[in-house]
C-alpha positions in Angstrom: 122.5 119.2 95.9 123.8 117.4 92.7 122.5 117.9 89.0 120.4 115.1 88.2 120.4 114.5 84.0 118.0 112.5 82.2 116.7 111.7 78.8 114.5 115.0 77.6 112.8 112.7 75.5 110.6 111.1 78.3 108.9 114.2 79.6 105.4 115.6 78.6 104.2 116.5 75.7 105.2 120.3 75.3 101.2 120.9 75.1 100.5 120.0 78.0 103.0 122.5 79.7 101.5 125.3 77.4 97.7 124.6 77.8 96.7 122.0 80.0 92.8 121.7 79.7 93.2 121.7 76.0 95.4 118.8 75.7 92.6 116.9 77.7 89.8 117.9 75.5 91.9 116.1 72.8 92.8 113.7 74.8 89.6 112.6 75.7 88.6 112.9 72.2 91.3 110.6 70.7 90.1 108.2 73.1 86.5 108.8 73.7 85.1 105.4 72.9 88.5 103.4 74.2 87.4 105.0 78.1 83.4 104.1 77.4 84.5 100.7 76.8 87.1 100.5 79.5 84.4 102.0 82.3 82.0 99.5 80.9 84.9 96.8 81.4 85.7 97.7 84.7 82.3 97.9 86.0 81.4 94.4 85.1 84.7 93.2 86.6 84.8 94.8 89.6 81.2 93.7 90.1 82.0 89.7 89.0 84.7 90.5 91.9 82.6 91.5 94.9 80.1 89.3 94.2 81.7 86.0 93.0 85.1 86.5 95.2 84.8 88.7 98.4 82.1 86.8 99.7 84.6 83.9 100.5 88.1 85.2 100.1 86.7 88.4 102.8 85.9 85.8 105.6 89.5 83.8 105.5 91.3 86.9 105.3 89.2 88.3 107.9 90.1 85.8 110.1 93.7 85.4 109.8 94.0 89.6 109.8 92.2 89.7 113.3 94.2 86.2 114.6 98.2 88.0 113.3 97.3 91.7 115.4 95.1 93.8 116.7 92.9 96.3 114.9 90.5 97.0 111.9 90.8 94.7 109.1 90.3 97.2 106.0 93.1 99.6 105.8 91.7 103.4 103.9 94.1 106.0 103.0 93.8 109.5 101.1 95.0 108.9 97.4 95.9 111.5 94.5 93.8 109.6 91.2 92.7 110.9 88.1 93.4 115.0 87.4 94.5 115.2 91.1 91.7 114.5 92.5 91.6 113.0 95.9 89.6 109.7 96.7 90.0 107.4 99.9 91.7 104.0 98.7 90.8 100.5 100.1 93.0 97.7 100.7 93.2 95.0 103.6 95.0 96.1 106.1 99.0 95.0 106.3 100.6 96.6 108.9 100.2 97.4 112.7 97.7 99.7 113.7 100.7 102.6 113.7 100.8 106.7 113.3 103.1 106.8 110.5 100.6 105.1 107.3 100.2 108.4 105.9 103.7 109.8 106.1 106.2 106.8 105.8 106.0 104.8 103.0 106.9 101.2 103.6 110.4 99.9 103.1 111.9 96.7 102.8 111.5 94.5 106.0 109.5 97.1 107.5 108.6 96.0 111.4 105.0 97.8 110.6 104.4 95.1 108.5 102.5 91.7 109.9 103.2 88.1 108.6 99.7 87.6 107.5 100.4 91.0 105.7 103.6 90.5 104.3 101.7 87.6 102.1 98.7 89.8 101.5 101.9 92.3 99.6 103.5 90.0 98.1 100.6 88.0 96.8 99.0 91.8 95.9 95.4 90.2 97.9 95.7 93.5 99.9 94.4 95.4 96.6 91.3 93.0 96.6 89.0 95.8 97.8 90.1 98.3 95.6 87.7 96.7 93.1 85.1 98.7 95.0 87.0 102.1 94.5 86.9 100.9 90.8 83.0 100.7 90.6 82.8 103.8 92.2 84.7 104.9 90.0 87.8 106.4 91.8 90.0 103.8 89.9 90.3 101.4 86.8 91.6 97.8 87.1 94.5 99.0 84.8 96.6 102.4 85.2 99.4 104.2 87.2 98.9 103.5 90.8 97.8 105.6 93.3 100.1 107.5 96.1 99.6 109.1 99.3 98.9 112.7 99.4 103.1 113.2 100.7 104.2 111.2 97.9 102.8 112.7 95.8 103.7 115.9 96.5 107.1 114.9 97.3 107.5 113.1 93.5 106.0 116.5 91.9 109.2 118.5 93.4 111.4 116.2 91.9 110.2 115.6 88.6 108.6 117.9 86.1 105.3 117.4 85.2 104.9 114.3 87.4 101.1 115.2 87.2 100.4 113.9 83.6 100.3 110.3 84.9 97.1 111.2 86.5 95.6 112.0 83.4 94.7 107.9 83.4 92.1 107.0 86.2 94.6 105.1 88.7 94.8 101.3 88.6 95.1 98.2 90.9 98.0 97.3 88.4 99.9 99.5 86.1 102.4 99.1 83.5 105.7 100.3 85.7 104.4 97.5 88.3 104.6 94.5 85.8 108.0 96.2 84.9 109.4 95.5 87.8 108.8 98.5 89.9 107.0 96.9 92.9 107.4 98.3 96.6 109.2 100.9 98.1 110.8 103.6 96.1 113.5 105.0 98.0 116.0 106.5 95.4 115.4 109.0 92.1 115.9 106.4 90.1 113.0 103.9 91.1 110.5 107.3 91.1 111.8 108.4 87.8 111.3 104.9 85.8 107.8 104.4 87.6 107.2 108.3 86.3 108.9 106.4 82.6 106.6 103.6 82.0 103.3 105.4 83.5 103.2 108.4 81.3 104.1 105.9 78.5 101.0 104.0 79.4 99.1 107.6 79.0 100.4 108.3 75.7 99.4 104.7 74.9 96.5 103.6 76.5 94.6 100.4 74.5 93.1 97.5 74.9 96.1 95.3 73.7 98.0 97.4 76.0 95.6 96.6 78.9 95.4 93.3 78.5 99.2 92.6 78.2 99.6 94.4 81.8 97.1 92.1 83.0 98.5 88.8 82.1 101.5 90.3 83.0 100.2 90.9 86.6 99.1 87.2 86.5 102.2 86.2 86.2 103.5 88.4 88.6 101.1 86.8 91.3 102.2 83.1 90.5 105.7 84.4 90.6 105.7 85.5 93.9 103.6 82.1 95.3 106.3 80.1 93.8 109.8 81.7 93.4 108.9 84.2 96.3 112.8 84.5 97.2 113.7 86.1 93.4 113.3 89.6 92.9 111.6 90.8 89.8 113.3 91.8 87.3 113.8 95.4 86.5 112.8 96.8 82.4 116.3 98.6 82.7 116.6 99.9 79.3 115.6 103.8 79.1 119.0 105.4 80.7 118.7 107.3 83.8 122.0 108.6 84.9 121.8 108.8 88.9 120.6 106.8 91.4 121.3 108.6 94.3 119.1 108.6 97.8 116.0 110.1 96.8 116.7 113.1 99.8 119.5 114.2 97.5 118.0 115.0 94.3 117.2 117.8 92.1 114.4 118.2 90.5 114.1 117.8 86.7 113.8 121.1 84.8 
């Protein structure tokens, strides 16, 4: 296997290596009435959600789900969220019913993938029930997102520390997805810079930082209605030096 070099200056606070629990006293400290405020925030969106848009948007997408293939229309899967703590995530379902969900991720012009749920992705409508994972409080509208229980433990091998990003409750949108890191991530380098811009959001959580991934997310959303053929464009200015297959790389001491 090849070396793989990056920028020192992105990893975790050197607290956090040497005592864990204490850096998340002061964490939560810092922050205490920042995260009252969020929860309070999310709870009263997630609830203006379910009751003002699921009770018409869940009956069209109900419909076309059942019409494009067969099978249930909610999709759940074991997700890693906040301290590692393992929640089942809701989304509509976008695939065919298939016995890979929770080992293969999904890649670009994936066959599991229907046409009704190739919209629901790239419109991100398939995240409309995880509103009801954030009033339960599994997740937040805004933080790193979620992965499966392999990806997770497959990203932790190759980078050090991948774990502080869970010190945010997860999010429907996070700060690496309005970067540009949407979909499948399929080399070290598109793991890496989603790793980048998450644990920035940690360090950095605020309201003005919330709100901007937000309206970022909005636009992300109109983009993809109306220039659906363009790519979004990658945040590419924090070096990472290889970009090799993600099989092929070394984990970051």
């Amino acid at each position: 296997m090849q070396s793989t070099i990056v920028e020192s200056s992105v990893h975790c606070p050197e607290n956090w290596e040497k005592g864990k629990w204490q850096f998340i006293r002061e964490y939560w400290n810092d922050r205490y009435n920042y995260l009252i405020y969020k929860r309070i925030m999310d709870v009263v969106t997630s609830l203006a959600v379910i009751l003002l848009v699921f009770p018409w948007l869940f009956p069209i997408l109900y419909i076309l789900i059942r019409l494009d293939s067969k099978g249930p229309v909610f999709f759940r899967q074991k997700r890693v969220g906040f301290l590692g703590r393992t929640f089942w995530c809701y989304k509509f379902r976008t695939m065919y019913v298939n016995d890979y969900a929770d080992t293969r991720r999904a890649a670009r012009n994936d066959p599991r993938v229907t046409r009704v749920g190739k919209f629901l992705r790239n419109t991100c409508l398939d995240e409309v029930p995880q509103f009801i994972n954030v009033l339960l409080g599994h997740m937040s509208i805004v933080g790193p997102r979620p992965h499966m229980l392999k990806d997770t433990n497959e990203f932790s091998n190759l980078v050090s520390n991948y774990q502080f990003r869970n010190m945010a409750r997860p999010g429907i949108t996070g700060l690496s997805q309005v970067r540009g890191y949407r979909g499948p991530a399929t080399t070290f380098e598109s793991i890496f810079r989603r790793y980048q811009w998450d644990s920035y959001y940690v360090r950095n959580v605020s309201f003005t930082l919330d709100m901007k991934i937000m309206i970022g997310t909005a636009l992300l959303m109109m983009r993809s209605l109306f220039h659906k053929d363009q790519p979004v464009p990658l945040d590419n200015n924090r070096p990472v030096y290889n970009s090799e297959p993600l099989v092929s790389a070394k984990k970051i001491a």
